[in-house]
N, C-alpha and C positions, 0 to 999 in steps of 0.2 A: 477569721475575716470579720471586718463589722461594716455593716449597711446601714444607713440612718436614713430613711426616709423624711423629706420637707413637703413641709404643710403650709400653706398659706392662708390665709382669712377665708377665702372661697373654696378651701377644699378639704376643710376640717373634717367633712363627714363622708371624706372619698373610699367608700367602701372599697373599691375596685383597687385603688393604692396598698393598700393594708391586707388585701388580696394578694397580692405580687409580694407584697415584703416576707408574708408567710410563705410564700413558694422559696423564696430565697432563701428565708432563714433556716426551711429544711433542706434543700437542694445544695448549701453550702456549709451545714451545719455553722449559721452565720449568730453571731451577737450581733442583733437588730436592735435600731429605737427609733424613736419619734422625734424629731424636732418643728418646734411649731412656731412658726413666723405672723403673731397679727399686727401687720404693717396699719392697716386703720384704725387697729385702737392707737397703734404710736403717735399716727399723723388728728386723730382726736385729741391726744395730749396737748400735743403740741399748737395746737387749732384756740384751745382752751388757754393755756398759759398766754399767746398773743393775744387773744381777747380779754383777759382778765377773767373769765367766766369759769373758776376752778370747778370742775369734774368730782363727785365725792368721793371720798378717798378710798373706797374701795372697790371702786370701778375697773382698775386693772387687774388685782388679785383676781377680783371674780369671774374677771372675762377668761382669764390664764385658766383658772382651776375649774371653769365649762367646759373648756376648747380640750384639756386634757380630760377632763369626763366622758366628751362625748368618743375621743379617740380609744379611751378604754376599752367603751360600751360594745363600739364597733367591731374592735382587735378582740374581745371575748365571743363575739358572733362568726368574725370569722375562723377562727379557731372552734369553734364549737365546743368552749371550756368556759365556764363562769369564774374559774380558779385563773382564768392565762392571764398573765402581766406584762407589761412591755415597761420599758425607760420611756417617759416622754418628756422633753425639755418643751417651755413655753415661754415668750421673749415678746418684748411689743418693741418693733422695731425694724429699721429700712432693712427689708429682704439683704440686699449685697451686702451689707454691713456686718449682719449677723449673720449669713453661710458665713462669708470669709471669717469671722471672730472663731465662730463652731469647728470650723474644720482645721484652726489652728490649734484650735483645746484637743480637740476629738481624733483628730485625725481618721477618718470611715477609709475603705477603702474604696467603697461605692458609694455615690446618694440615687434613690430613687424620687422622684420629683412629682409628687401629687398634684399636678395644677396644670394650667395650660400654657404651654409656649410664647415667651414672648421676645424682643429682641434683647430688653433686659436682663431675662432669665441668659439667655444662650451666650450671652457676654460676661453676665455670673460661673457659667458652668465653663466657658472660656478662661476664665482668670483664676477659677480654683484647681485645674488640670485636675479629676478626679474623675473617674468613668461616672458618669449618667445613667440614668433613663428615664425619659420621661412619659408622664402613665397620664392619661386625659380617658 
């Protein structure tokens, strides 16, 4: 079985999500990961290119290779292993756009949904027909 937990901009450091995925991962002896949605660095991108006002050029890597730091940092806390590793994919870009691209590549059997319900979300989790849960 594989479960991918989705992370949004606001819920990078959703202890309590990454809580639940290690209940999973051993409750299903599951291959888990991370996938990590920062929808406002995308829409900064794009903010910038309309304005002319180029962003430097390593503003995306770094934001990517944080947002997957701090998910480490967490997943090793809750695990209570400084050795434990997770997969965490990291993407700037519209939430629906990227589940639906991810769960084409990926195919999870579950996502767990780190963030707070919105009508967008639940129209996402509507069109990717894939069991849910959403953890706030």
């Amino acid at each position: 079985m594989k479960i991918t937990l989705v992370l949004t901009d606001s819920s990078v450091e959703c202890r309590k999500a990454l809580e639940w995925l290690a209940k999973y991962e051993e409750l299903f002896s599951a291959h888990v990961d991370v996938f990590v949605i920062l929808e406002d660095l995308y829409r900064l991108e794009e903010a910038s290119v309309s304005l002319g006002v180029p962003i430097p050029p390593d503003t995306v890597k770094n934001a990517k290779e944080r947002a997957k730091e701090k998910v480490k940092n967490t997943w090793r806390h809750v695990k209570e292993n400084e050795e434990a590793s997770i997969d965490i994919e990291a993407v700037a870009g519209k939430v629906k756009e990227e589940v639906v691209r991810f769960v084409g590549e990926r195919k999870p059997d579950m996502i767990l949904w780190g963030c707070n319900p919105t009508p967008v979300l639940c129209r996402i989790i509507d069109e990717i027909n894939i069991p849910s849960l959403i953890i706030k």
